[in-house]
DRENDO-153216 format. One line per field, with one value per residue (C-alpha): residue number from 1; residue in one letter; chain; y, z, x. Coordinates in steps of 0.25 Angstrom, whole numbers, plus 5000, padded with zeros to 4 digits. Example, Ala and Ser with C-alpha at 12.3 -4.5 7.8 and 13.67 -1.06 7.14 Angstrom:
2
seq <- 1;2
type <- A;S
mol <- A;A
Y <- 4982;4996
Z <- 5031;5029
X <- 5049;5055
This chain:
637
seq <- 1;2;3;4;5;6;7;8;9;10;11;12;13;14;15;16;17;18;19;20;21;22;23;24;25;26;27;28;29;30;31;32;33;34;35;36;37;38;39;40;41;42;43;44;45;46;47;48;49;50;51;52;53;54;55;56;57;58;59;60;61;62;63;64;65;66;67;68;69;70;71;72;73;74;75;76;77;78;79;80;81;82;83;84;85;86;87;88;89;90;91;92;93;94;95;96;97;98;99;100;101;102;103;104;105;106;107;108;109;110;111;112;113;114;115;116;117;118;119;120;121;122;123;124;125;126;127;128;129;130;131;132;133;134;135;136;137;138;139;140;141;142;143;144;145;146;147;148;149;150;151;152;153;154;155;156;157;158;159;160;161;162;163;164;165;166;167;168;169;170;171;172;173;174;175;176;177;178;179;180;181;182;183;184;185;186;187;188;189;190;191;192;193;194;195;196;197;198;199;200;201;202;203;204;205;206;207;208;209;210;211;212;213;214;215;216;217;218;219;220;221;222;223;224;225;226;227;228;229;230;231;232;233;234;235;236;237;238;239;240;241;242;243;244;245;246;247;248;249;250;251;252;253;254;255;256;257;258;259;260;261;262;263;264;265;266;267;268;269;270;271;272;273;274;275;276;277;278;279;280;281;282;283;284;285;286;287;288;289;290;291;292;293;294;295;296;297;298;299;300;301;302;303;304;305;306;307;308;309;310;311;312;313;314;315;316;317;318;319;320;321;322;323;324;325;326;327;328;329;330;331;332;333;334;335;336;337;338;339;340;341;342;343;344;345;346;347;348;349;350;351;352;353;354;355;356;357;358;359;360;361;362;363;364;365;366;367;368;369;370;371;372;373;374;375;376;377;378;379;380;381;382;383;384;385;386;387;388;389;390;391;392;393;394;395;396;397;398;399;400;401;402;403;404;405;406;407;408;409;410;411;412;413;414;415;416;417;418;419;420;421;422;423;424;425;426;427;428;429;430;431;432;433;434;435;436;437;438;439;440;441;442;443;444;445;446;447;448;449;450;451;452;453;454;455;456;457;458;459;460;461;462;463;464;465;466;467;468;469;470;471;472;473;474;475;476;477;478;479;480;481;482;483;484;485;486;487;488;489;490;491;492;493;494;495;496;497;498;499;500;501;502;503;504;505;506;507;508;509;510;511;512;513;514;515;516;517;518;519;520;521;522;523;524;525;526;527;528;529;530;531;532;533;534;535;536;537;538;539;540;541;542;543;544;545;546;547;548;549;550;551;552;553;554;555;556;557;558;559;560;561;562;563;564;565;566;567;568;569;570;571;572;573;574;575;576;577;578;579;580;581;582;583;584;585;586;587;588;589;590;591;592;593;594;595;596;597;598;599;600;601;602;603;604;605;606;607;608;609;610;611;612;613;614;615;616;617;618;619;620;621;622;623;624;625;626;627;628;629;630;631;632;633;634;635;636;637
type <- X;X;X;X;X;X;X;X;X;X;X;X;X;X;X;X;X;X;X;X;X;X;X;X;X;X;X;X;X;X;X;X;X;X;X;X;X;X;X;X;X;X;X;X;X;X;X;X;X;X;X;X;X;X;X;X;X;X;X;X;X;X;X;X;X;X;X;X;X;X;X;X;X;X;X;X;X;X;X;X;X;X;X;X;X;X;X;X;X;X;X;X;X;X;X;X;X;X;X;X;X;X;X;X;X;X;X;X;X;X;X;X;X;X;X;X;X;X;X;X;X;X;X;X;X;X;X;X;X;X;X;X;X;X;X;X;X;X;X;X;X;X;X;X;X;X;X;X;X;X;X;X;X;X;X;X;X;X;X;X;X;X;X;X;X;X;X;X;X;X;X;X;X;X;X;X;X;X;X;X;X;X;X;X;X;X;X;X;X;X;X;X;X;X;X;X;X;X;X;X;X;X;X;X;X;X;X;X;X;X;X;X;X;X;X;X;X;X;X;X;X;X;X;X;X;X;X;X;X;X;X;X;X;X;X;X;X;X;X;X;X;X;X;X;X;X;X;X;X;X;X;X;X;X;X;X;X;X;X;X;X;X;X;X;X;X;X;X;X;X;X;X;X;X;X;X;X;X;X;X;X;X;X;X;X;X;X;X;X;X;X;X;X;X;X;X;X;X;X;X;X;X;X;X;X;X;X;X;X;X;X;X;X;X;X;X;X;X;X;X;X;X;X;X;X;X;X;X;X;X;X;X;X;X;X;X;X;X;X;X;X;X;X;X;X;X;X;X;X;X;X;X;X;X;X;X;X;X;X;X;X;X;X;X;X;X;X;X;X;X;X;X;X;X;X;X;X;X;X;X;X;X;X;X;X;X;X;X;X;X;X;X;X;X;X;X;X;X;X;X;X;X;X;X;X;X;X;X;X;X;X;X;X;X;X;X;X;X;X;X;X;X;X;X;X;X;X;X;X;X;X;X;X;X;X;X;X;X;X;X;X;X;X;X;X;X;X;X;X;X;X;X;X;X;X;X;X;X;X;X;X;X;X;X;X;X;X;X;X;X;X;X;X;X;X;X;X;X;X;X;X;X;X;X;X;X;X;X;X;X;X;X;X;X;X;X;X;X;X;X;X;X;X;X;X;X;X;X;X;X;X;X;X;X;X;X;X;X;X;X;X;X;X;X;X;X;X;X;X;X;X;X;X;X;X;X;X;X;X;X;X;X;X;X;X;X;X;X;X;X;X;X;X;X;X;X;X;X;X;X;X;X;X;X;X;X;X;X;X;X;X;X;X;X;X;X;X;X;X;X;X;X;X;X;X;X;X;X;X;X;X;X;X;X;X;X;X;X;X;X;X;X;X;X;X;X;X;X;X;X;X;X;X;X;X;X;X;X;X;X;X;X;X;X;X;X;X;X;X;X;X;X;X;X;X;X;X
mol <- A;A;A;A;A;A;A;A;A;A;A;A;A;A;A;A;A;A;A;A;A;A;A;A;A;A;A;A;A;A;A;A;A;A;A;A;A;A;A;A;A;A;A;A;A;A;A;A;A;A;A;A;A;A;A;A;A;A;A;A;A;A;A;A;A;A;A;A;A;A;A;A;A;A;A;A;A;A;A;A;A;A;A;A;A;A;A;A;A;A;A;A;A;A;A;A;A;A;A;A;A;A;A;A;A;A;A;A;A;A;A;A;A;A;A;A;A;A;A;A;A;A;A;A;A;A;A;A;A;A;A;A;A;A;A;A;A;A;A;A;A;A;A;A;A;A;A;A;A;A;A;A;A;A;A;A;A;A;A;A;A;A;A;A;A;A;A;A;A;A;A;A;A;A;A;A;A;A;A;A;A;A;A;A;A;A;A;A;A;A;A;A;A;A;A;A;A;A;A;A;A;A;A;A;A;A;A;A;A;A;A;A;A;A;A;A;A;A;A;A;A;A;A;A;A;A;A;A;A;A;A;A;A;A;A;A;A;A;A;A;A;A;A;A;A;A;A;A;A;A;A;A;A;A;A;A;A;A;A;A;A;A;A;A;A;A;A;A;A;A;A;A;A;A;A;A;A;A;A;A;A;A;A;A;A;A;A;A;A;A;A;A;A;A;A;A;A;A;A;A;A;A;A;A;A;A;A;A;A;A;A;A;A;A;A;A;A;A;A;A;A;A;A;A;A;A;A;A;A;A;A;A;A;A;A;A;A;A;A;A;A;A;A;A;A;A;A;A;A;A;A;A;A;A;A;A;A;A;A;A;A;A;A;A;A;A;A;A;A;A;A;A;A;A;A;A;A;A;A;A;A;A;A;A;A;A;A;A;A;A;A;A;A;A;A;A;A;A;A;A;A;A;A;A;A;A;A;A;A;A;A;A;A;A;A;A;A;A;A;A;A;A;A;A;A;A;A;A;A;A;A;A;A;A;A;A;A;A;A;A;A;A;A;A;A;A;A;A;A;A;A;A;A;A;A;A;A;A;A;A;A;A;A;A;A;A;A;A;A;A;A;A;A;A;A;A;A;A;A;A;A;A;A;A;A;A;A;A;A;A;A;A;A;A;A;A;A;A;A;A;A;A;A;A;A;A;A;A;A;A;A;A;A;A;A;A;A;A;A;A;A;A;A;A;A;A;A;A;A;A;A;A;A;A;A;A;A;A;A;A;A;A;A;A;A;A;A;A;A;A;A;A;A;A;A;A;A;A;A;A;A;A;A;A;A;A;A;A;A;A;A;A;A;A;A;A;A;A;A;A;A;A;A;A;A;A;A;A;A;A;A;A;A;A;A;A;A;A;A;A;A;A;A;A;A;A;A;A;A;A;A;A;A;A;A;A;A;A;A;A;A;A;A;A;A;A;A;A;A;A;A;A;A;A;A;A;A
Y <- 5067;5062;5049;5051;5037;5038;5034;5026;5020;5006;5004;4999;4990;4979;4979;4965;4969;4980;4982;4991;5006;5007;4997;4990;4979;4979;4972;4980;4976;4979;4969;4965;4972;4973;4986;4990;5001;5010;5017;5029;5028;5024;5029;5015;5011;5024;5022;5007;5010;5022;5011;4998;5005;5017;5017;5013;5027;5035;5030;5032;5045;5048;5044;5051;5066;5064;5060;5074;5083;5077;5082;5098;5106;5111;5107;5095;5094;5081;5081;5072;5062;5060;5065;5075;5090;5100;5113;5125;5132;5146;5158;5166;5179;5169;5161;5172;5171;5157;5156;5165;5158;5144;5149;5155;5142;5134;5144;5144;5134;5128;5117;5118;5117;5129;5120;5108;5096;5087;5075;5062;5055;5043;5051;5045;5058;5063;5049;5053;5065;5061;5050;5059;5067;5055;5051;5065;5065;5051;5054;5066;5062;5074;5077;5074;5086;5093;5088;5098;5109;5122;5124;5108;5108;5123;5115;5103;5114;5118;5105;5098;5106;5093;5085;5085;5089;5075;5078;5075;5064;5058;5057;5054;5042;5036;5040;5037;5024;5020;5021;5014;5002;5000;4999;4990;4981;4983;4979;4967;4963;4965;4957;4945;4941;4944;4931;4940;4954;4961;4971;4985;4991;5007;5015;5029;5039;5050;5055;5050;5040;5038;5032;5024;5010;5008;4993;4991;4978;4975;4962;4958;4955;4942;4949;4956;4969;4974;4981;4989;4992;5000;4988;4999;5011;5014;5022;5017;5025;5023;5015;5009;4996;4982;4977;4990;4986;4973;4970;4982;4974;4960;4966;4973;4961;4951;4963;4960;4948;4947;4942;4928;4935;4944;4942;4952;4964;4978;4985;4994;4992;5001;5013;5025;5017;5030;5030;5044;5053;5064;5066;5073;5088;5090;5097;5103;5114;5108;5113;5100;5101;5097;5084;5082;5084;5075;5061;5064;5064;5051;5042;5046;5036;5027;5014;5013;4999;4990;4986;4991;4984;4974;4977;4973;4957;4953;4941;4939;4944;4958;4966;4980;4991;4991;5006;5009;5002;5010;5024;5021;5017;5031;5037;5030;5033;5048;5049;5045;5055;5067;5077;5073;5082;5094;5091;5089;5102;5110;5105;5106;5120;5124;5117;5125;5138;5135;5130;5144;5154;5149;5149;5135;5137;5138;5126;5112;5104;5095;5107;5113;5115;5102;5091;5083;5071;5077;5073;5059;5056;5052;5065;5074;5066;5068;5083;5082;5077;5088;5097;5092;5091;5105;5113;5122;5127;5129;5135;5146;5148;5150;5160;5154;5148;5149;5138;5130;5115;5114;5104;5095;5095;5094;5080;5076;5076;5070;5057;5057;5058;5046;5038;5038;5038;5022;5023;5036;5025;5014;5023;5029;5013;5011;5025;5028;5020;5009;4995;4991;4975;4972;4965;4979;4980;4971;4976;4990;4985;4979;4993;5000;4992;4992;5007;5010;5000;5007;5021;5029;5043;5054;5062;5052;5040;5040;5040;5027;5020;5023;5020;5006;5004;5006;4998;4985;4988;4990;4983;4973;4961;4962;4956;4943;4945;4931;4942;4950;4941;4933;4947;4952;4938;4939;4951;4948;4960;4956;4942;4938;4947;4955;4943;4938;4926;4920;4906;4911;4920;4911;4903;4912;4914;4900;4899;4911;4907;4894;4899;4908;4902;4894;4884;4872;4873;4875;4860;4855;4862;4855;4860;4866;4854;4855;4862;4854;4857;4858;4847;4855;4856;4843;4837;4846;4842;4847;4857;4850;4859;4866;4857;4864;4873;4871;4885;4882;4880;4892;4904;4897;4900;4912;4917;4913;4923;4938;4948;4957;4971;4967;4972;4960;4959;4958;4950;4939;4940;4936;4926;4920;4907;4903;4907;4903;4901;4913;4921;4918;4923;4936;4939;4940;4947;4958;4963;4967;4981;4989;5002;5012;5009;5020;5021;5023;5036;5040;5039;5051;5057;5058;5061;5076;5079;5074;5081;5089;5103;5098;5089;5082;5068;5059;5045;5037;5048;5046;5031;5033;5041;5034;5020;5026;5034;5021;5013;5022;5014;5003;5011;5020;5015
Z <- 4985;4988;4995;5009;5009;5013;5002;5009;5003;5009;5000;4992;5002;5010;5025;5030;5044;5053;5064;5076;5073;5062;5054;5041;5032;5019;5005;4991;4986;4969;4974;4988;4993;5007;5014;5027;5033;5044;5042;5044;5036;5019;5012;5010;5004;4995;4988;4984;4980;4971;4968;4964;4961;4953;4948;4962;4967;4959;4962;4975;4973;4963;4975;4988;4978;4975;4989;4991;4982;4988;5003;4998;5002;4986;4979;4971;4968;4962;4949;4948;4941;4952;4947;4954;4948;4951;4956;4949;4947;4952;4944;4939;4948;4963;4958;4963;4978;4978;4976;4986;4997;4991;4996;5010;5011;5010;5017;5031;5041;5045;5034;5028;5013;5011;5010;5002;5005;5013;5009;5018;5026;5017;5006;4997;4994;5007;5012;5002;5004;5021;5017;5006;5020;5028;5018;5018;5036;5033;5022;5028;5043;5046;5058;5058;5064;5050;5045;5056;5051;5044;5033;5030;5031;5022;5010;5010;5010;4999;4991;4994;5003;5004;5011;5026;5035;5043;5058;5064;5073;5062;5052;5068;5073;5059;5046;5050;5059;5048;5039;5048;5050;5033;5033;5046;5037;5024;5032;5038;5025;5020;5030;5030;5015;5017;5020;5030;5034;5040;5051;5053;5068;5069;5081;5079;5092;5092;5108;5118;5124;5112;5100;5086;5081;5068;5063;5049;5041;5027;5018;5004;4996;4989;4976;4982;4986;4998;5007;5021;5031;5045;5054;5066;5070;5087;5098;5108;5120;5131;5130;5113;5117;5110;5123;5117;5103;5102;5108;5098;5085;5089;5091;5079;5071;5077;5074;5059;5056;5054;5067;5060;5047;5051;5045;5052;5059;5056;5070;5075;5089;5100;5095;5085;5072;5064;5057;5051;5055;5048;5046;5057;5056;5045;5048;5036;5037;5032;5043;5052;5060;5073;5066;5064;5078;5083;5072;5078;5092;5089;5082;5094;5101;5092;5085;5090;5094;5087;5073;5081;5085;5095;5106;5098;5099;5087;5085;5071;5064;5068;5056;5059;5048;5038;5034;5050;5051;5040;5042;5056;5051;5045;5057;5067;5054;5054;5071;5071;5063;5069;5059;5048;5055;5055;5038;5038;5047;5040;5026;5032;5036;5022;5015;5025;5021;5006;5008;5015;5006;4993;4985;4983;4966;4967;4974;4970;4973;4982;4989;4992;5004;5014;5015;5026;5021;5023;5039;5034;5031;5018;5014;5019;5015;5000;5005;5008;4995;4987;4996;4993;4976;4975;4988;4979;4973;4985;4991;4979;4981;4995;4996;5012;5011;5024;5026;5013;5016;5017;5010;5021;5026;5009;5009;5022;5017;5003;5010;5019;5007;5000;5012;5015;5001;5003;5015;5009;4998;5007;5015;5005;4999;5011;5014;5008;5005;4998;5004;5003;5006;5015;5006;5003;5017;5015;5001;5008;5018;5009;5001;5012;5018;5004;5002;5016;5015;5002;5006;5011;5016;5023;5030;5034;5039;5052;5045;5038;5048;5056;5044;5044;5057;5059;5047;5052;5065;5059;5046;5046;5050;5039;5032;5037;5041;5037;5033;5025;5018;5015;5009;5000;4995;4990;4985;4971;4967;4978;4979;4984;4976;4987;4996;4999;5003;4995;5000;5017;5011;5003;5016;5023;5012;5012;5027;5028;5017;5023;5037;5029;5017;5012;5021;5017;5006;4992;4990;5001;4996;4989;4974;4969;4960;4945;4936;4927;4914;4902;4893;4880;4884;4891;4880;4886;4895;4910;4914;4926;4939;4945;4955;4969;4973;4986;4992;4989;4974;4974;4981;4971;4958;4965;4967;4952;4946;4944;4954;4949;4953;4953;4966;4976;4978;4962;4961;4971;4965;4953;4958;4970;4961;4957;4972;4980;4993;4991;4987;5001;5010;5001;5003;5018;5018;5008;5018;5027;5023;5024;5024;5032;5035;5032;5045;5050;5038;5045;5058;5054;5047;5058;5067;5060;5057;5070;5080;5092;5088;5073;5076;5087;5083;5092;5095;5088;5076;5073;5073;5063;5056;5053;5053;5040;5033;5032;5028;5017;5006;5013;5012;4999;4988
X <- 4824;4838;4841;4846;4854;4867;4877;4888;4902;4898;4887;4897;4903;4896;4901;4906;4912;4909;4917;4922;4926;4916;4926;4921;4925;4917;4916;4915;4901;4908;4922;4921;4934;4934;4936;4940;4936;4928;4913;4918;4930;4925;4937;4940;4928;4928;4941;4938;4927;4932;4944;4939;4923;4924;4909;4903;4913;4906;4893;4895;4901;4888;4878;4886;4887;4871;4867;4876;4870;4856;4859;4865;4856;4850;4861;4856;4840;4834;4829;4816;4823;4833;4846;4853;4854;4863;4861;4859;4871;4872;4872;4883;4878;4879;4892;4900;4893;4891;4908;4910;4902;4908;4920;4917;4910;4922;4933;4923;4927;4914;4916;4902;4907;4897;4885;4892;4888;4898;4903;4898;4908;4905;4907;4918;4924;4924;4932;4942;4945;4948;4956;4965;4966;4970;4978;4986;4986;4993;5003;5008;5006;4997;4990;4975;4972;4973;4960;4954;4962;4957;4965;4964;4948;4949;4957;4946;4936;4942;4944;4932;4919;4911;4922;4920;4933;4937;4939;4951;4944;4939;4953;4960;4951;4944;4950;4964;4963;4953;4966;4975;4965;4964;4979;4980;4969;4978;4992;4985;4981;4993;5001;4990;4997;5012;5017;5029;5034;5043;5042;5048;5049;5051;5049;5047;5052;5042;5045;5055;5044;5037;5037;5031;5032;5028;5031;5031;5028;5034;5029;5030;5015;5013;5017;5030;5025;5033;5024;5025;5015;5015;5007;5009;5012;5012;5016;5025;5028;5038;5051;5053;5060;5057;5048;5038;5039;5039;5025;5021;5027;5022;5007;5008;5013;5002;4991;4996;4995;5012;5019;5022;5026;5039;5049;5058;5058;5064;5067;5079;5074;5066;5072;5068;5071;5071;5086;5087;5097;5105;5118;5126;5124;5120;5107;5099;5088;5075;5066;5067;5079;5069;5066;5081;5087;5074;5079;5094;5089;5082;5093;5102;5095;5088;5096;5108;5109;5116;5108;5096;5083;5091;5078;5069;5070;5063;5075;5079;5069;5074;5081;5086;5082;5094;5087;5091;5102;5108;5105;5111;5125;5126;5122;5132;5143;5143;5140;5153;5160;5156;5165;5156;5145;5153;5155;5139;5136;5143;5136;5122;5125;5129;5119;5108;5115;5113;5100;5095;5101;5102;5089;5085;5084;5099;5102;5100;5087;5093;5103;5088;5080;5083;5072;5067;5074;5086;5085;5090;5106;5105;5097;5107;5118;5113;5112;5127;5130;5124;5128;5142;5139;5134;5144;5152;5139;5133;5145;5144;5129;5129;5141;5145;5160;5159;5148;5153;5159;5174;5182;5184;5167;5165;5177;5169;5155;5158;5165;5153;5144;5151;5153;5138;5133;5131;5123;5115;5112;5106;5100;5092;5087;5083;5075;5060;5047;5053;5056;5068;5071;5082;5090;5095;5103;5115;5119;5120;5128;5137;5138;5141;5151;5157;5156;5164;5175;5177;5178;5189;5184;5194;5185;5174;5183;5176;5163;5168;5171;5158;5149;5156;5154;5141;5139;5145;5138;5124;5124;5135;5126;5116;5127;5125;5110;5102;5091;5098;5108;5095;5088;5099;5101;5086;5086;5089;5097;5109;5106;5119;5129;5132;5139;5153;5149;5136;5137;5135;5125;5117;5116;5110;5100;5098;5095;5088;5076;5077;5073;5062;5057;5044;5037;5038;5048;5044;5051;5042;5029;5018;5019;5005;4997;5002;4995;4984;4989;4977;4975;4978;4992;4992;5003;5013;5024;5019;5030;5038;5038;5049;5057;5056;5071;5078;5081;5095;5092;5082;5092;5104;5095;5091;5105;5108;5101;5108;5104;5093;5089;5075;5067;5067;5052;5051;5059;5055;5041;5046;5055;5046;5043;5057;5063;5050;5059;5068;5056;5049;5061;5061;5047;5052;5066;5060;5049;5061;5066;5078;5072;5064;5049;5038;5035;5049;5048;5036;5040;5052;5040;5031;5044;5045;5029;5022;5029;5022;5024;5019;5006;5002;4998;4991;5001;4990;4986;4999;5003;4989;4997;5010;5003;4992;5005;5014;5002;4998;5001;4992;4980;4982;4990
């Protein structure tokens, strides 16, 4: 007879600490890896095990599919030795019927599995497959309400019969938040070893009283690994300003172990910190022309003030985003030339026309159907370019003169193309899931400066002037900021190339790693106990150490050397021993970034999918939501 024992994945694991909410901390018995987890939740300890124990896997897998077989009702009989035989297997004049009933089975709704037996919730491959849902409900922010849908619950009835449907309670209060506690225990960890951060602020405005912070820390690992990781994402209702988020940052930063460690702060003030925005009229059919008319609605009103993020008094250690700071140069340059929008109309309309008449085999890939990153300026300003390369085609293949672009819209757009061409460049460095140092900001300022003194455009003067404007107003001081100076001076493919004056700026430098360098100095720090050198080699002459460097001799040797393209981070970790001083200060200035944060990308994303007439997503649910899917990388890698 079968044993009735239950076969459990803690058998493999020895519980040290059991606390509230059915939490657990237990050790590996094969390598004493700790792991964090809840009762109810063993995903975690099924994929180490199937990790770093392949054979103790199986066996597991071996004893939960016998102890299976065992409880189906005359599916497997005993054999007096003890081994498990399969059943007999039907013969050729039921397997017609027996199909035919399979498959009524598995299309009913009650969920029965037409007499298969159901997988245990401790059963590894049931813990699998819910967390590959989980997975999928945070990767693409889905409701969780579709784990309780039919067509959902019909597909894994389909692929799997034995796995048991989660319910949306269960996925809502357990599953998820079990997530969100193993990344909150894999950040912390994290932020125990980096010796300092940097912060990112974003605020999110989902409703005319409501709205999200998420703040976003960045830190560089003890091999120069740059890493990012959401620390918080929550719900602030009633008026945004700095006396709400403040109290919000500092708890948040104490709960983390980090408030002595940050280096600076990235914030653009109380406001919606979202900088996207489209080029004036130029509106293309893509399906999401709602979402559209919601971002312009929003930026009327969100960082206009000067360099943005004056409210928030977080003293010197504030830095406004360069990513920001950028996009909304563009924008104050084409609000003042209004004409422009007539040009870009016009184009928008023509392009649409093409788009819905002529089949998509004869047009270009990139002239197809319009996607939804083509909300942002720099998208559509590639669209206008194309548009532009191929017109006289499109002209031919769409047979409308009348809709075509005239010579004075086609002279307009081209200097409008060429005299943001530099900023579309930036712009785009800046954008996506890598981090970009912000040693990248004043080079950029310095091009674009340099690219408008040089130009000399007849339709676009106004746009000229405007762009430069906005570009002394908003930018112009990160010429002389300590911070960024001190950044691109380190940052060994600009060193200091790019300056007119390299003795004021080598000053800086000098001051600025003073103020943040090694405590005490390496010239002051005891030196480690030489080496005891083997008697077999003892004839030879002992090698004499390496006198200690002042900083002055160390950033002179370092500005010496010819600039390299290596990465930064690569090359301070190959450098670190001969610049130890220099070395410190850049694993600080490289953890603050110049682009966009993950969250502020899924802040936009949420903004377009979680809307009231599309799902209804409880405030908390949601904040579960953005926090797990900005995290991911933390949890699965």
């Amino acid at each position: 007879m079968a044993s009735h024992s239950r076969v459990s994945i803690l058998d493999y694991f020895n519980i040290v600490f059991e606390g509230e909410n059915g939490k657990i901390e237990s050790n590996c018995k094969a390598c004493g890896t700790r792991i964090q987890a809840k009762r109810t939740v063993t995903s975690n300890f099924v994929t180490h095990l199937k990790r770093k124990h392949q054979a103790m896997y199986d066996e597991f897998v071996k004893k939960k599919d016998i102890k299976r077989e065992a409880y189906s009702s005359g599916g497997v009989h005993l054999a007096p030795s003890g081994r498990a035989e399969p059943p007999a297997r039907p013969s050729h004049s039921h397997s017609h019927s027996h199909t035919h009933s399979l498959s009524l089975s598995l299309g009913t709704g009650g969920g029965g599995g037409g007499g298969v037996a159901k997988f245990e919730r401790g059963d590894p491959r049931q813990a699998i497959i819910s967390e590959a849902i989980a997975k999928m409900i945070i990767r693409d922010l889905q409701p969780v309400r579709i784990v309780e849908s039919e067509g959902f619950r019909e597909l894994l009835r389909l692929l799997e019969p034995r796995y048991t449907p989660e319910s949306r309670k269960y996925v809502q209060q357990q599953l998820l938040p079990g997530y969100a506690y193993q990344a909150q225990l894999a950040s912390k960890q994290a932020l125990q070893a980096a010796e300092s951060c940097s912060v990112t602020l974003d605020v999110w405005r989902s409703g005319p009283a409501s709205g999200y912070l998420g703040v976003t820390c960045h830190f560089i690992t003890s091999d120069w690994q740059i890493k990012s990781a959401l620390l918080a994402c929550l719900r602030l209702s009633g008026p945004r300003t700095a006396e709400r988020i403040l109290p919000e940052y500092d708890e948040i930063s104490r709960a983390h172990g980090i408030a002595g460690k940050v280096f600076r702060v990235v914030a653009d003030g109380g406001s919606d910190s979202r900088a996207s925005f489209r080029l004036p009229g130029f509106c293309l059919q893509s399906g999401d022309e709602e979402e559209e008319e919601e971002e312009d609605e929003d930026e009327e009103g969100s960082g206009d003030e000067e360099g943005g993020g004056e409210g928030l008094c977080l003293g010197p250690r504030r830095v406004a985003c360069f990513a920001r700071s950028l996009a909304r140069c563009v924008r104050d340059g084409l609000r003042a030339s209004p004409p422009l929008a007539l040009a870009l109309t016009k184009a928008a309309c023509f392009l649409n026309y093409v788009r819905a008449t002529v089949a998509p085999e004869k047009l270009q890939p990139a002239l197809g159907r319009a996607p939804a990153g083509e909300r942002r300026w720099n998208a559509q300003l590639k669209a206008v370019r194309r548009l532009l390369e191929a017109a006289d085609f499109l002209e031919d293949v769409a047979g409308r003169r009348d809709l075509a672009l005239g010579a004075f819209e086609k002279a307009a757009l081209r200097e409008l193309v060429e005299l943001l061409e530099p900023f579309e460049e930036a712009t785009d460095m800046v954008e996506g899931d890598k981090h970009v140092p912000v040693s990248l900001a004043l080079p950029c300022v310095l091009g674009l400066r340099k690219h408008l003194a040089e130009s000399a455009p007849r339709q676009c003067a106004g746009l000229l002037g405007s762009l430069a404007q906005a570009l002394d107003r908003r930018l112009a001081r990160l010429l002389e900021d300590p911070l960024h100076v001190t950044a691109t001076a380190l940052d060994p493919q600009f060193k200091l190339s790019w300056s007119s004056s390299r003795e004021q700026h080598r000053q800086v430098v000098l001051e600025e790693v003073s103020q943040h360098g090694p405590s005490p100095p390496p010239s002051q720090a005891p030196r480690p106990p030489p080496c005891k050198r083997s008697k077999l080699f003892s004839f030879m002459r002992p090698r004499p150490a390496a006198p200690a460097r002042s900083l002055e001799q160390e950033l002179a040797a370092y500005l010496h050397e010819d600039p390299t393209d290596e990465d930064p981070l690569h090359y301070w970790r190959r450098k670190a021993a001969d610049f130890p001083q220099l070395a410190h200060v850049a694993k600080r200035v490289f953890t603050v970034p110049a682009t966009s944060t993950p969250v502020e990308r899924i802040f936009g994303t949420v903004g377009r999918i979680a809307r009231p007439e599309r799902c209804q997503l409880l405030p908390r649910n949601l904040e579960t939501l953005i926090y797990l899917k900005a995290n991911y990388r933390l949890l699965w890698t």
